[in-house]
C-alpha positions as CSV (number, residue, x, y, z in Angstrom):
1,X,-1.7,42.0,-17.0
2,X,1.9,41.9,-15.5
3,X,4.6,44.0,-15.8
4,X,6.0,43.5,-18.9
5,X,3.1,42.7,-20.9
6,X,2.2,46.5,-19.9
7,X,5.9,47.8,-21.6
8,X,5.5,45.7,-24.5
9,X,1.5,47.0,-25.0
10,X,2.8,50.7,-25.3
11,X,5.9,50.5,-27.0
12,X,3.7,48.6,-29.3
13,X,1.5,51.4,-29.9
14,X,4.3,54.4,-30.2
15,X,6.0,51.7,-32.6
16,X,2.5,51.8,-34.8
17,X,1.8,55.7,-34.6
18,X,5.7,55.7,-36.0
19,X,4.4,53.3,-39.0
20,X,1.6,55.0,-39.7
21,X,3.8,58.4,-39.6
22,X,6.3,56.8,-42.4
23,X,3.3,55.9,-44.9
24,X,2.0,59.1,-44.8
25,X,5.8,60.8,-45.2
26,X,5.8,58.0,-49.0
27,X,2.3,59.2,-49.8
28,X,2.1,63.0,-49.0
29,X,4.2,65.6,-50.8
30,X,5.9,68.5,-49.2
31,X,5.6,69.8,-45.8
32,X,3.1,67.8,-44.6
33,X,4.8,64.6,-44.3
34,X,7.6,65.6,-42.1
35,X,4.7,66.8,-40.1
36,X,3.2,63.7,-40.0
37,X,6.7,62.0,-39.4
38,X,7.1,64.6,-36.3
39,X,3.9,63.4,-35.1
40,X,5.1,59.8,-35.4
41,X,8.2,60.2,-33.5
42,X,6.4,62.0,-30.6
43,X,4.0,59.8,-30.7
44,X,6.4,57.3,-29.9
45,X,8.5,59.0,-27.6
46,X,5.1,59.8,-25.1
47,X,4.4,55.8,-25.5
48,X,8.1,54.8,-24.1
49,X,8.4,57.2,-21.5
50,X,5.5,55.8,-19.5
51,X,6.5,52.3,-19.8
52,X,10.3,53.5,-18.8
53,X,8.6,55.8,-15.9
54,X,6.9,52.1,-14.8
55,X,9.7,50.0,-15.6
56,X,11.9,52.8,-12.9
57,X,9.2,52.5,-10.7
58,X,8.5,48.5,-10.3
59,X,9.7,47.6,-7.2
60,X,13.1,44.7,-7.4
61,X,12.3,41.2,-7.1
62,X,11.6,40.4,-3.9
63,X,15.1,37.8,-2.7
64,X,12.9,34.6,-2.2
65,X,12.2,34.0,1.4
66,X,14.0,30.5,2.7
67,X,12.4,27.8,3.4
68,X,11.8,27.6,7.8
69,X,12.5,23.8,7.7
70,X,15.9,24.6,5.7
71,X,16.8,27.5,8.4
72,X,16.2,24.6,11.3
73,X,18.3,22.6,9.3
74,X,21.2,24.7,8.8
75,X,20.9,26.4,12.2
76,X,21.3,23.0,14.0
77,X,24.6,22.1,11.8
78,X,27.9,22.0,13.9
79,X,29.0,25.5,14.8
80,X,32.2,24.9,12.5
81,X,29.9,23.8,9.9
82,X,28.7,26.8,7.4
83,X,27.0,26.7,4.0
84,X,28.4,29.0,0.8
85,X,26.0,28.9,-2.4
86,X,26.3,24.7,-3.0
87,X,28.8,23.7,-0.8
88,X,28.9,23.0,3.0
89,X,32.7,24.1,4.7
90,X,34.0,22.5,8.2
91,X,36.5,24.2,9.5
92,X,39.3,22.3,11.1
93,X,40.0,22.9,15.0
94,X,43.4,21.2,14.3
95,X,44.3,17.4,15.0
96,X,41.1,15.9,14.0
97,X,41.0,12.9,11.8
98,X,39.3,12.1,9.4
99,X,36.7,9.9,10.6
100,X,36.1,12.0,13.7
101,X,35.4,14.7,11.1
102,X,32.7,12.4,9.2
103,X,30.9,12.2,12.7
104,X,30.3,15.5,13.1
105,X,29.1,16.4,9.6
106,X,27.3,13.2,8.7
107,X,24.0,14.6,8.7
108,X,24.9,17.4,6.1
109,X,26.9,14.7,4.1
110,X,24.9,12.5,1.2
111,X,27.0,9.5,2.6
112,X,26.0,6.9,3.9
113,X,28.7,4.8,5.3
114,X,30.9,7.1,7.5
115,X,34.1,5.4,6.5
116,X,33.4,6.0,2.7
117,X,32.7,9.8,3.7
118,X,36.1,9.9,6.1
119,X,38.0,8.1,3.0
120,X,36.5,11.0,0.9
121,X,36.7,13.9,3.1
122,X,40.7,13.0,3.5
123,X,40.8,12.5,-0.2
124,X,39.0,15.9,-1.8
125,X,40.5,18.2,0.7
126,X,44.4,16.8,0.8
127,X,45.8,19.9,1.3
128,X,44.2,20.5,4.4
129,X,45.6,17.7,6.1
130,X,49.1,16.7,7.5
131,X,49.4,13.1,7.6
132,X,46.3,11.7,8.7
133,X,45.6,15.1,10.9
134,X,43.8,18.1,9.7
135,X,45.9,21.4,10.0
136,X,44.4,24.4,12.4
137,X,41.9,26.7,10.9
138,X,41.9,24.1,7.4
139,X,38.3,25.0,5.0
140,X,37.4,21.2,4.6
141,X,35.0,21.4,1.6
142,X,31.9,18.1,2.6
143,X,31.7,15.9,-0.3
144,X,28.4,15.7,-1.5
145,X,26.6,18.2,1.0
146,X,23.1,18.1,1.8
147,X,22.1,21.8,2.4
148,X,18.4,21.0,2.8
149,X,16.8,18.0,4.8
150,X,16.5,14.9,3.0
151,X,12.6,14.5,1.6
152,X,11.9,10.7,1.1
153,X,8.8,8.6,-0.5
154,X,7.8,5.8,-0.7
155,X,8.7,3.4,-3.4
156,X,5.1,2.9,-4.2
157,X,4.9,-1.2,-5.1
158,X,1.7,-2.6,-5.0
159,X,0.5,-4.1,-1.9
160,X,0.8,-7.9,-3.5
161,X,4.1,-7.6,-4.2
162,X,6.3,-10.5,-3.3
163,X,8.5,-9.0,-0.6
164,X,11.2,-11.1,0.7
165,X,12.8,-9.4,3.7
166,X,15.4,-10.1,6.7
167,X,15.4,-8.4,9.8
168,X,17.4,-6.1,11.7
169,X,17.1,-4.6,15.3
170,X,17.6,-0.9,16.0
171,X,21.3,-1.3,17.4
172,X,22.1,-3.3,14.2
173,X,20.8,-0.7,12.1
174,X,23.7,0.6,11.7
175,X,25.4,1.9,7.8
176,X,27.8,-0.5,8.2
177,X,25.7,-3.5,9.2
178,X,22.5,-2.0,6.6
179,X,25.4,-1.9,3.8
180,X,26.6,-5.4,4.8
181,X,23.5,-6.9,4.7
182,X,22.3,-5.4,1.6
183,X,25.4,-7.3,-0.3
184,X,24.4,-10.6,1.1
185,X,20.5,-9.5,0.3
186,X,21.0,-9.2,-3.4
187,X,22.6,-12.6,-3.6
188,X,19.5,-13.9,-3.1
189,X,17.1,-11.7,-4.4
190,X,15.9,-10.0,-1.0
191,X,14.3,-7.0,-1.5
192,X,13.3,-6.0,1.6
193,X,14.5,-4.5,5.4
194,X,12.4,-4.8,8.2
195,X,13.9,-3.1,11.1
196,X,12.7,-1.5,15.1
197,X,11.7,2.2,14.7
198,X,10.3,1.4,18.0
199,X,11.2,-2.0,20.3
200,X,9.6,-3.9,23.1
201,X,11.4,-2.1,25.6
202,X,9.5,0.9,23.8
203,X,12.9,2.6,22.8
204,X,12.2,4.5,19.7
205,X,15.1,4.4,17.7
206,X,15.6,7.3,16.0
207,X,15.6,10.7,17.3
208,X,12.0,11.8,16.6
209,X,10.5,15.0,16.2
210,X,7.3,13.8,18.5
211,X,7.7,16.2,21.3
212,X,6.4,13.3,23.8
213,X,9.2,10.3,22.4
214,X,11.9,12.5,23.6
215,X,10.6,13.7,27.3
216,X,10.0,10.2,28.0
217,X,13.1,8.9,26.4
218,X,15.4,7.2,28.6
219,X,17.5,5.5,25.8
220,X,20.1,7.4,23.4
221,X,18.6,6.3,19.8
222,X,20.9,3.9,18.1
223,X,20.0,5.0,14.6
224,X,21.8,8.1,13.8
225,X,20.1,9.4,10.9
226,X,16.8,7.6,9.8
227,X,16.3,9.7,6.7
228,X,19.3,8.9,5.2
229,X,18.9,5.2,6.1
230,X,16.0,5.4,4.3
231,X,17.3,7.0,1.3
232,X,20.3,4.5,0.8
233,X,17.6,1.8,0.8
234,X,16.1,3.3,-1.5
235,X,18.4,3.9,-3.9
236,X,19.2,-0.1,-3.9
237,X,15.7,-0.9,-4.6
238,X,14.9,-2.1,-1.1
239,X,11.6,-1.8,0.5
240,X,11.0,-0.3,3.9
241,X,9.3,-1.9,6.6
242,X,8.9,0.2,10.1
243,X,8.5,-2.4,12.8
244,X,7.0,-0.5,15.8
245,X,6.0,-2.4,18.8
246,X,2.5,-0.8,20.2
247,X,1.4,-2.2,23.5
248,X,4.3,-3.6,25.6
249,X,6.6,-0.9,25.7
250,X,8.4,-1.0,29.0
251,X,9.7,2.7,28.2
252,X,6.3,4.4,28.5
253,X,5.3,1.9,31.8
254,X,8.2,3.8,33.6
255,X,7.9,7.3,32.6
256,X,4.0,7.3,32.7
257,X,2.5,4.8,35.4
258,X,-0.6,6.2,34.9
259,X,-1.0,4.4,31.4
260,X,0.5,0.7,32.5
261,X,-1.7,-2.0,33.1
262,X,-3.2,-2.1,36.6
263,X,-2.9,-5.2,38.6
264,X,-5.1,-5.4,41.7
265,X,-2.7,-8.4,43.3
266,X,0.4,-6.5,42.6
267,X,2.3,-4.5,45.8
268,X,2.6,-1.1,43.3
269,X,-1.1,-1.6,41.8
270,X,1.2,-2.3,38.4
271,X,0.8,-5.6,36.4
272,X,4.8,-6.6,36.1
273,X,5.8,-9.6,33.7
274,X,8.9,-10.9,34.5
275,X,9.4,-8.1,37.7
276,X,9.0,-5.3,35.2
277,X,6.1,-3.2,33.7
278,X,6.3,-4.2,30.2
279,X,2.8,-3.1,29.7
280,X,0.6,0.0,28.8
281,X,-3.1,0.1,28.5
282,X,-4.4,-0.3,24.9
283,X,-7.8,0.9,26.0
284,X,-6.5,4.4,27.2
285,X,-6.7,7.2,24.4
286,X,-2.9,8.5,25.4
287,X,-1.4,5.3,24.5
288,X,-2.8,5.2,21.4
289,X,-2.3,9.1,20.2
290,X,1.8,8.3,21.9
291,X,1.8,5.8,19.2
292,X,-0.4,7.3,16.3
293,X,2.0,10.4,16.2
294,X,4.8,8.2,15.5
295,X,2.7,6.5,12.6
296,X,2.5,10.3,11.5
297,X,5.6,10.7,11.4
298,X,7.2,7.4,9.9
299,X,4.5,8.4,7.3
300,X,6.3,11.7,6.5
301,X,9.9,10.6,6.6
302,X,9.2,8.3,3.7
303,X,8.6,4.4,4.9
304,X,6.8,1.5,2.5
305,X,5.4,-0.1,5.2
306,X,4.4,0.1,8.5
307,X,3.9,-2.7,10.6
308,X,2.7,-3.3,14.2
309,X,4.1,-5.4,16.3
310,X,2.3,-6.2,20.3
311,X,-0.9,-5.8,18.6
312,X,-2.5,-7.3,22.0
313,X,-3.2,-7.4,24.9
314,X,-1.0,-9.2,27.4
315,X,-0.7,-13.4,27.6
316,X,2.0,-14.4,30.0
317,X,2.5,-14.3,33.6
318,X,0.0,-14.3,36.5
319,X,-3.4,-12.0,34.8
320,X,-5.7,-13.1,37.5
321,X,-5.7,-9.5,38.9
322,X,-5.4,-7.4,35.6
323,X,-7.6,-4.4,35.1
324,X,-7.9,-3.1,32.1
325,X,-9.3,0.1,30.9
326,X,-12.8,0.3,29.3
327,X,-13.2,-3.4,29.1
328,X,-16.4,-5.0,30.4
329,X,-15.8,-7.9,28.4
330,X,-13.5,-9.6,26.0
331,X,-14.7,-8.3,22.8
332,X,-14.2,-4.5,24.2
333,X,-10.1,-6.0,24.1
334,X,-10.4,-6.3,20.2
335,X,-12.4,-3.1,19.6
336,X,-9.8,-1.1,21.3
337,X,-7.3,-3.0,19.0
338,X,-9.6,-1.9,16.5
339,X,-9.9,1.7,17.5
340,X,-6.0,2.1,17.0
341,X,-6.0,0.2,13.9
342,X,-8.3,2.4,11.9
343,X,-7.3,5.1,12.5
344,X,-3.8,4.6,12.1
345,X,-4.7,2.9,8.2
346,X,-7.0,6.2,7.7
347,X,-3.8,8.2,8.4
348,X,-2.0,6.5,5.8
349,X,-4.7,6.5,3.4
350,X,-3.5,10.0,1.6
351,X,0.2,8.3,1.5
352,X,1.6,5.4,-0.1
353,X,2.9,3.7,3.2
354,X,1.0,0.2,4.0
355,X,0.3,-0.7,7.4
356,X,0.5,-4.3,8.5
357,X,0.4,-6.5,11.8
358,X,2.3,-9.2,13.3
359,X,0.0,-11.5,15.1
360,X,0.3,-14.9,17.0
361,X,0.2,-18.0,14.8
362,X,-1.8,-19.9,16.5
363,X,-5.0,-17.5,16.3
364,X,-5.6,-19.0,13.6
365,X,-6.8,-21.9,14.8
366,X,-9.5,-20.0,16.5
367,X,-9.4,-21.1,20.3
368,X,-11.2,-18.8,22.0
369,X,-9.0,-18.7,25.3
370,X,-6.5,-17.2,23.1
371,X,-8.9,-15.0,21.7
372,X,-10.5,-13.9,24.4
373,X,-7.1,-13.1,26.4
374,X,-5.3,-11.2,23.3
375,X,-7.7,-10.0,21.6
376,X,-6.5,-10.8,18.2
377,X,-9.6,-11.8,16.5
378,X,-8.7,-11.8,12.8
379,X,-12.1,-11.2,11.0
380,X,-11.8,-7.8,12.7
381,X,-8.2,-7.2,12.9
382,X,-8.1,-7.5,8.8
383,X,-10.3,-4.9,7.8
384,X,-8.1,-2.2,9.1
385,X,-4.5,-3.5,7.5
386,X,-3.0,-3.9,4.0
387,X,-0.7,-7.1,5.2
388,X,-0.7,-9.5,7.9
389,X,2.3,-11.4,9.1
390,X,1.2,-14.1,11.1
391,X,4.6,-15.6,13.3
392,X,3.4,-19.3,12.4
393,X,6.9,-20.6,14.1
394,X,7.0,-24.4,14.0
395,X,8.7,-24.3,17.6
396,X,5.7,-22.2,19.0
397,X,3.4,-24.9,18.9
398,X,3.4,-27.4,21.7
399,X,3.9,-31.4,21.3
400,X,0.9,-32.8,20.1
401,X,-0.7,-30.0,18.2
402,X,-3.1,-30.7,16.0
403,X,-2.1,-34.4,16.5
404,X,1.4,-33.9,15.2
405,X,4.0,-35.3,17.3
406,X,6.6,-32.0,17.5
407,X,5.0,-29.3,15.0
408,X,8.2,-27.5,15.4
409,X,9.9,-30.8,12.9
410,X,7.2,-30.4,9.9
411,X,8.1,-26.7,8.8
412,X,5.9,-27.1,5.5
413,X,2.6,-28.1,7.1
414,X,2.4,-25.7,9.7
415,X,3.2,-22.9,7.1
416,X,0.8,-24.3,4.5
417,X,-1.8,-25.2,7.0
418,X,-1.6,-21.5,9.0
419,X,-1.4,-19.7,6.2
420,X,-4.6,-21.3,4.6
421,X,-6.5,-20.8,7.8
422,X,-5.2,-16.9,7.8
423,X,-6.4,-16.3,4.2
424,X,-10.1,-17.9,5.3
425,X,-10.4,-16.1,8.3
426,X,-9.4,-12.7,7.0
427,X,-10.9,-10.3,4.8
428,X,-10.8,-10.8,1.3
429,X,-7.2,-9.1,-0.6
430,X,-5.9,-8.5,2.3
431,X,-1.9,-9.7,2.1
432,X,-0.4,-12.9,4.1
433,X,3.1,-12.1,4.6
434,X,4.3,-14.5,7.1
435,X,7.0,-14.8,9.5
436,X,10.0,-17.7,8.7
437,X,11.7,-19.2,11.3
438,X,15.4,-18.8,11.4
439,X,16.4,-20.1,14.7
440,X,17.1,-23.5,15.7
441,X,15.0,-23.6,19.2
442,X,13.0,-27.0,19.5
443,X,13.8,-28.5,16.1
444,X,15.8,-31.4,15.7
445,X,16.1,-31.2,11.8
446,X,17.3,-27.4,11.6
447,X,19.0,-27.0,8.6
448,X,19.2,-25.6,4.9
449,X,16.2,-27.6,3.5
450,X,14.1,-26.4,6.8
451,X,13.9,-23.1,5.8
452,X,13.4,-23.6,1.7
453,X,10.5,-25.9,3.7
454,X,9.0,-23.2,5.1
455,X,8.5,-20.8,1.6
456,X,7.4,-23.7,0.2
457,X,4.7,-24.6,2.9
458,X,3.4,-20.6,2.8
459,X,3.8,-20.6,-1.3
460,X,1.9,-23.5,-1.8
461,X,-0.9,-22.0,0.9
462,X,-0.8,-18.5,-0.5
463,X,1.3,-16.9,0.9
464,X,2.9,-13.6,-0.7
465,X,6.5,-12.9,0.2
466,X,8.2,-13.6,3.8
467,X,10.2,-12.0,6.3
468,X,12.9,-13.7,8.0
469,X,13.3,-13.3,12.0
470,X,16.3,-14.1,14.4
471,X,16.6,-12.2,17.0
472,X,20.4,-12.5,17.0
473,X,19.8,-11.5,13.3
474,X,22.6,-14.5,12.4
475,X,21.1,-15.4,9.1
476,X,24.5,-17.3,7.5
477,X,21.8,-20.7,7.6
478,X,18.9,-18.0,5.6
479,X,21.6,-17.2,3.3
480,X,23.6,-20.2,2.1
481,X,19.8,-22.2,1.8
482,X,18.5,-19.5,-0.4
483,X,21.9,-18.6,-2.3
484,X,22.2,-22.5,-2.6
485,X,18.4,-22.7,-4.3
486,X,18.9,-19.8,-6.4
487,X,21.7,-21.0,-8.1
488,X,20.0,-24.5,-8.7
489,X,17.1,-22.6,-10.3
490,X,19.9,-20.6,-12.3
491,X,21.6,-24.3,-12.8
492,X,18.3,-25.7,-14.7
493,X,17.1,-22.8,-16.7
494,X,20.3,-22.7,-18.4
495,X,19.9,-26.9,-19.1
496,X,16.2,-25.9,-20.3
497,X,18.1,-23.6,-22.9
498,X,18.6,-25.2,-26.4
499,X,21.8,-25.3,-26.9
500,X,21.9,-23.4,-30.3
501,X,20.5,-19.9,-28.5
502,X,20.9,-17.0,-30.0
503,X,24.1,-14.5,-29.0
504,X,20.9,-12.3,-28.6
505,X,19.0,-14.3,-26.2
506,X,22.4,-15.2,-24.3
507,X,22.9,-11.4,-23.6
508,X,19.2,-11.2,-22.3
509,X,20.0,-13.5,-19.8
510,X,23.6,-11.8,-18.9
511,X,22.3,-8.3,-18.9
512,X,19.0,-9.9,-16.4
513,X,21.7,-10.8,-13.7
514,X,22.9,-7.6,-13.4
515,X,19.8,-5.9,-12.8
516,X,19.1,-4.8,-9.4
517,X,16.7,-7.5,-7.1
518,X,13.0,-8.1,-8.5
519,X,10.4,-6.4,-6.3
């Protein structure tokens, strides 16, 4: 029984012993009922005073004790930074501009773009500047402040949703590039961003809270806030996909030899590709906890999809004197491949974060010199993934595959014919997501109708969805193809439409436009 149950019970019970007093006082003559009303009213002054003496004596509500994780977060703010009740104040050294201010407070600031947040610090706090300067000691009030870390989730769409997606490298992550891209996006009914949380050179682009990323980091992250990135996603209705290359990572050679491929023909007992170590060990356990923490984390902070990229083990350059770990024979390769991959999908099994892999096109084809040197055997791969995005690239494939004259010229037959092989090879639901060309290399026919080629090839196969690559990330060819087919669709639905519609139906169709991109 709490506290005030306890008051209530013996003020209750004074309050009856009064009652009963004031019936005997109607029915009983004389004397006797002024006793009896006496008796009442003490009756009900000994049940108060208890449940005043316990109300004096309960101790005051104990001031609720702050969260650790929203101490860190307002102990690492700027020092000019402070927080009072809902609002975060800078205060102004003198001379600073406005968009130098948004720098230094964009990770207490809801804002994404850090000139919309400059506009609007100048804007809600004119007084405090002169001209386009803020004056000395100035209380700048933060437009919308965040006074506790951002907490993101997943959007939670089914595995087998159609995601159409471009993609972005780390440097281009950027709000103003992300914002960008987003407007030209919905004009063609994307509804996905894939973009490097971790790249081939094994920077991890963001500044992580994995104690090992940042000893052995050797690159300043280009994405300056990852959480808030992914909340203005988000909040346009854009999925998340994490692209983390595992095996080469050039970073992790450098800092930690002891984990790089060994080469027995190589003057520093180090296989190099191209001069350089671009290679750790798959089959050592530290290269695969480096990486399964980050999958941790990318779990926490909120991402739809995580997807591996260097899923392998190396295929160019001179392998004659390669050692690697644990591996007596080629299938040991794809059980260490395995290793990683369950456990990183039995992480993410208590989330709703998908985990997917990019893997060579021409796998599927099932030439066992490719397996046998990658590893990438699909039966096996499958079982531990949601999606699998196989980079089926016209311009990959050599003159005179499969009897085809230049494969890289016949964009629908290599998608419809890699995809179908993907879908028999793997197991059964798993996803096919592929990979579209959008580069020109090797093809003589690149061009609008190339790329609407390639959906239609992976469509007609099976395919679910597609994510566009360029590694320049130029996509004005992706764009005016796709803007081009969607208003020819628009173009013959509205012929299809009897002409003597309804006003009702006609609003349907006006109110459908403006609704954000399907996903």
């Amino acid at each position: 029984m709490n506290l005030l149950e306890r008051v209530l019970l013996l003020i209750s019970r004074g309050l009856e012993g009064l009652m009963d007093a004031y019936v005997l006082h109607r029915l009983r003559p004389g004397r006797l009922r002024f006793r009896w009303l006496g008796l009442g009213v003490i009756g009900l002054a000994l049940a108060i005073a208890p449940a005043w003496t316990i109300v004096q004596r309960a101790p005051a509500p104990a001031a609720p004790r702050t969260d650790p994780v929203v101490q860190a977060f307002r102990a690492a703010a700027p020092e000019r930074l402070t927080f009072a009740g809902e609002q975060a104040i800078f205060r102004c050294r003198g001379g600073e501009s406005p968009a130098r201010i948004a720098q230094t407070v964009y990770d207490y600031s809801a804002i994404f773009e850090t000139d919309e947040l400059a506009e609007r610090l100048r804007s809600e706090n004119r007084n405090a500047f002169s001209g386009e300067r803020c004056a000395k000691d100035a209380a700048l009030v933060v437009p919308e402040p965040l006074l506790e870390p951002l907490r993101n989730e997943p959007l939670r769409h089914a595995a087998d949703t159609p995601i159409r997606a471009m993609y972005l490298r780390g440097d281009n992550t950027k709000p103003s590039r992300v914002a960008a891209e987003i407007a030209r996006m919905k004009a063609i009914d994307a509804n996905g961003l894939v973009f490097d949380v971790k790249d081939i050179i094994g920077v991890v682009n963001y500044r992580s809270s994995v104690p090992a990323v940042e000893e052995y980091r050797r690159h300043a992250p280009p994405i300056r806030n990852l959480a808030k990135t992914i909340r203005y996603l988000h909040d346009n209705g854009i999925f998340i996909i994490a692209r983390t290359a595992l095996f080469q990572d050039e970073n992790l050679a450098i800092r930690r030899p002891d984990l790089a491929i060994r080469d027995t023909k190589s003057a520093s007992g180090t296989l190099l590709v191209k001069g350089k170590p671009l290679w750790v060990d798959p089959g050592k356990p530290e290269v695969r906890s480096y990486n399964l923490q980050i999958v941790q984390e990318l779990v926490q902070l909120g991402v739809d999809e995580i997807q591996f990229d260097y899923v392998r083990y190396p295929a160019e350059g001179d392998l004659s004197g390669a050692v690697y770990h644990d591996v007596r024979n080629p299938l040991d390769k794809t059980a260490h491949l395995e290793n990683f991959l369950s456990t990183a999908y039995l992480l993410t099994r208590g989330s709703d974060v998908y985990t997917s892999i990019d893997i060579f096109g021409i796998v599927a084809w099932g030439e066992e010199p490719d397996l046998r040197t990658t590893g990438q055997r699909i039966e096996r791969l499958s079982k531990w993934v949601d999606i699998i995005s196989p980079m089926l690239y016209p311009s990959h494939f050599a003159p005179g595959w499969g009897g085809i004259r230049n494969p890289a010229d016949e964009p629908y037959r290599m998608y419809e014919d890699g995809v179908t092989r993907f879908l028999e090879n793997s197991r059964k639901g798993v996803v096919i997501r592929p990979w579209l060309q959008a580069f020109r290399w090797r093809v003589s026919n690149y061009n609008e109708d190339y790329i609407r080629r390639q959906i239609a090839g992976s469509d007609a196969a099976g395919g679910i969805g597609w994510m566009m690559w360029n590694a320049g990330n130029d996509y004005d060819l992706v764009y005016s193809a796709l803007r081009g087919a969607r208003l020819s669709r628009e173009d013959e639905s509205e012929e299809r439409e009897p002409a003597d519609a309804s006003d009702e139906r006609q609003a349907a169709r006006e109110s459908s436009g403006r609704r954000r991109p399907s996903s």
